[in-house]
C-alpha positions as CSV (number, residue, x, y, z in Angstrom):
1,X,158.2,134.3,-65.8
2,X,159.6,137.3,-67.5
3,X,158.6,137.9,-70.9
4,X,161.3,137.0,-72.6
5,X,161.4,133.4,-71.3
6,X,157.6,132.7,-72.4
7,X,158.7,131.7,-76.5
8,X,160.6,128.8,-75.0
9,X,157.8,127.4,-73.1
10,X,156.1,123.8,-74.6
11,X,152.3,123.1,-73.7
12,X,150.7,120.7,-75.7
13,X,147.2,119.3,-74.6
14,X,145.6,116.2,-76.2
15,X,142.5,116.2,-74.0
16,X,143.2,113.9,-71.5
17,X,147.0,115.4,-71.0
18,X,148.7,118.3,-70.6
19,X,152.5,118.7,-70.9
20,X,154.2,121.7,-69.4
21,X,158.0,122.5,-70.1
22,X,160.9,124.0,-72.2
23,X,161.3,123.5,-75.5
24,X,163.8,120.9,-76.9
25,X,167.3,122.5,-76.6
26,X,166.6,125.2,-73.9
27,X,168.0,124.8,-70.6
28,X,166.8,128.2,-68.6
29,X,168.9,128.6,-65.5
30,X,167.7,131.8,-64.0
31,X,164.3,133.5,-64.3
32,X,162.0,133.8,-62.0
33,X,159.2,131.6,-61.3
34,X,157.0,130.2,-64.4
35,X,153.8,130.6,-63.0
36,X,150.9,127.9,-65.1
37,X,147.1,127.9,-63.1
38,X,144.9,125.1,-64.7
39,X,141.7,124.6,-64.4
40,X,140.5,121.5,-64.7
41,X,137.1,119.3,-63.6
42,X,139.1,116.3,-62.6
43,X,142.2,115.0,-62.3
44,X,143.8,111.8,-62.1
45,X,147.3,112.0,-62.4
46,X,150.4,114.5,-61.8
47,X,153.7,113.6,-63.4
48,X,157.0,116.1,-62.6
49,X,160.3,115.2,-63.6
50,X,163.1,117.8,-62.5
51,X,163.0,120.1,-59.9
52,X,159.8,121.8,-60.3
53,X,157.1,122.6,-57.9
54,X,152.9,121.2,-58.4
55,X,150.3,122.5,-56.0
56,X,146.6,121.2,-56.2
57,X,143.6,121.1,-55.2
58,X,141.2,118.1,-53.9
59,X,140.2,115.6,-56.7
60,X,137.8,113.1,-55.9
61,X,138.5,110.0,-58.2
62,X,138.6,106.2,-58.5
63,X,142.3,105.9,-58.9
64,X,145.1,108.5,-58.9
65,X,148.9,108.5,-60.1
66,X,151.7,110.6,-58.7
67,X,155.1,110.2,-60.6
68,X,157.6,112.8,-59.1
69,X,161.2,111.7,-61.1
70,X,163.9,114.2,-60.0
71,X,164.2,117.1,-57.0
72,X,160.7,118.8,-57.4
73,X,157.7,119.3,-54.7
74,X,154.6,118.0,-55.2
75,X,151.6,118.9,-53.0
76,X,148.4,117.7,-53.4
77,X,145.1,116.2,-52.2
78,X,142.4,113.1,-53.3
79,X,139.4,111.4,-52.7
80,X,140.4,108.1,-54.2
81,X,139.4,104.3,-54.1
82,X,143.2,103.8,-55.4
83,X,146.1,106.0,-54.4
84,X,149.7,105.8,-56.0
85,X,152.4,107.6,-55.8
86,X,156.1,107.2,-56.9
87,X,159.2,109.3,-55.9
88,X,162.5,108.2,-57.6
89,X,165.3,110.6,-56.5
90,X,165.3,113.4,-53.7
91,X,161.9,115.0,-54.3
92,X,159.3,115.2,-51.5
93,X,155.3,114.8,-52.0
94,X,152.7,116.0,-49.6
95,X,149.5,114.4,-49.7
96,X,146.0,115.2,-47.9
97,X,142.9,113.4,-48.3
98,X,141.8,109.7,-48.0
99,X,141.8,106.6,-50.3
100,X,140.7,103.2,-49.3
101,X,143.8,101.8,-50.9
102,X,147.3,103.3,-51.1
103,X,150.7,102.3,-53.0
104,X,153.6,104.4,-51.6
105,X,157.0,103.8,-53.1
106,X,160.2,105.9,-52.9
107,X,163.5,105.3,-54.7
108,X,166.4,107.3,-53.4
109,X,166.5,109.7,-50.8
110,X,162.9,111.1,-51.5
111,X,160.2,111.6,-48.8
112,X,156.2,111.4,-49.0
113,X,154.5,113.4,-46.4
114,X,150.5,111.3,-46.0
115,X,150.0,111.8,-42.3
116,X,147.5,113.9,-43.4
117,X,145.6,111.1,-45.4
118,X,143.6,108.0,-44.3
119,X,144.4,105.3,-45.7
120,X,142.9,102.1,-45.1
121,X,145.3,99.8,-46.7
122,X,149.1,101.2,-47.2
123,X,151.8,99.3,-49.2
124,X,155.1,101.2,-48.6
125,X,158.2,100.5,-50.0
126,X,161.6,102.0,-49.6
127,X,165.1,101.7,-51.5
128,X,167.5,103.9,-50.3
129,X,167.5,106.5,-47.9
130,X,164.0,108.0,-48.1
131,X,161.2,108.2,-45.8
132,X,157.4,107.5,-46.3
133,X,154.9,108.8,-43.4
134,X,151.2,107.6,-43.8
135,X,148.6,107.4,-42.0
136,X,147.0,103.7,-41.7
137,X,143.6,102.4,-40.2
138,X,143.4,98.7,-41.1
139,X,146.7,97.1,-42.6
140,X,150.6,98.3,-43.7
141,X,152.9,96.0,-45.5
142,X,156.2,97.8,-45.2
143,X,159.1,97.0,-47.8
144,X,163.0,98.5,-46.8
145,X,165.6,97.9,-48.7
146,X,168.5,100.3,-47.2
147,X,168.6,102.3,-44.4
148,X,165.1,103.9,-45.5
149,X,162.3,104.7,-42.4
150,X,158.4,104.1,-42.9
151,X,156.7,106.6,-40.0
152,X,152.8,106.0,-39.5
153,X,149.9,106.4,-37.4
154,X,147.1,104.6,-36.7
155,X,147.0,101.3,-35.3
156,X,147.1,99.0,-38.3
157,X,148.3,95.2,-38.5
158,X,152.0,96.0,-39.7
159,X,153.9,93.2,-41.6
160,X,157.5,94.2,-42.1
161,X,160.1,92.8,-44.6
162,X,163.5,95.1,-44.2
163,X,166.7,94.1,-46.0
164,X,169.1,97.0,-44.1
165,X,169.1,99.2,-41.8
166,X,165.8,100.8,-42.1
167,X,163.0,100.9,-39.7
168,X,158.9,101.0,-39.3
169,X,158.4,103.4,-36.8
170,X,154.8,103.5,-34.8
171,X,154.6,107.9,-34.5
C-alpha cells in the first residue's frame, strides 16, 4: 500500500485472532494493493468480509472454518477431520486438500471451487444462484433452494432435496 494509507490500517491480535482492516470511519477507494504476509504455525479459521483477497498455505488441523461475507477471493488449502466453509454473497473460495468431513454452503450467487479436495462426506447446500464443486468419495447430501448447481466428482451415494430450478450435476 502506499505510505500514506498505512496510519489507517487496524491489526489487533489477541493470540488466537488476528483482525486485519481500516480503521473506523475510513473508507479507502483507490490505492494499491495492501499487502499483510503472516506467519503463523497453524490455522484454523479465515474470516473475510468485503471484497478482499486471502491466499494460504496447507494447514493440517482437526476442524477448519471459512466465512467469506461479501465479494472477496479466498484461496486456500487443509488437512482437516472437519471442513466448513460459508460464502454469503458473490464471493468465490478455492479450496485444495482433503477432510474426512465437509460442510459446503453458499448463500447468493457465490461459488466454492473443491474439485481439488477429497472429501469423504460432502453436505452442500445452495440458496440462490451459486454453485458448489466438490469432490466426493463416499456420500453427498445436496440442498437447492433456487436455481443454484452442485458439480462433483467421484462416485458417491447422492441424496438430493432441490426446491427450484437447481441441479446436481455428476462432472
Amino acid at each position: 500500500a502506499e505510505s500514506n494509507i498505512l496510519p489507517y490500517l487496524y491489526t489487533d491480535s489477541d493470540g488466537d485472532h488476528m483482525i486485519i482492516g481500516f480503521k473506523n470511519g475510513y473508507n479507502i477507494r483507490e490505492h494499491y494493493m495492501v499487502e499483510v504476509f503472516l506467519h503463523t504455525p497453524t490455522l484454523k479459521s479465515i474470516s473475510l468480509s468485503g471484497s478482499g483477497r486471502v491466499e494460504s498455505g496447507k494447514f493440517y488441523v482437526n476442524d477448519a472454518y471459512i466465512n467469506l461475507s461479501g465479494s472477496g477471493n479466498i484461496s486456500c488449502a487443509f488437512e482437516a477431520e472437519d471442513f466448513h466453509a460459508t460464502i454469503s454473497g458473490s464471493g468465490n473460495l478455492t479450496i485444495e486438500g482433503s477432510a474426512k468431513n465437509s460442510y459446503l454452503k453458499v448463500s447468493g450467487s457465490g461459488n466454492i471451487s473443491a474439485f481439488s479436495m477429497a472429501q469423504q462426506n460432502c453436505r452442500a447446500e445452495i440458496s440462490g444462484s451459486g454453485n458448489i464443486k466438490a469432490s466426493v468419495s463416499e456420500y453427498l447430501e445436496a440442498w437447492i433452494s433456487g436455481s443454484g448447481k452442485v458439480y462433483y466428482q467421484g462416485n458417491p451415494e447422492v441424496i438430493t432435496h432441490i426446491s427450484g430450478s437447481g441441479n446436481v450435476i455428476r462432472y
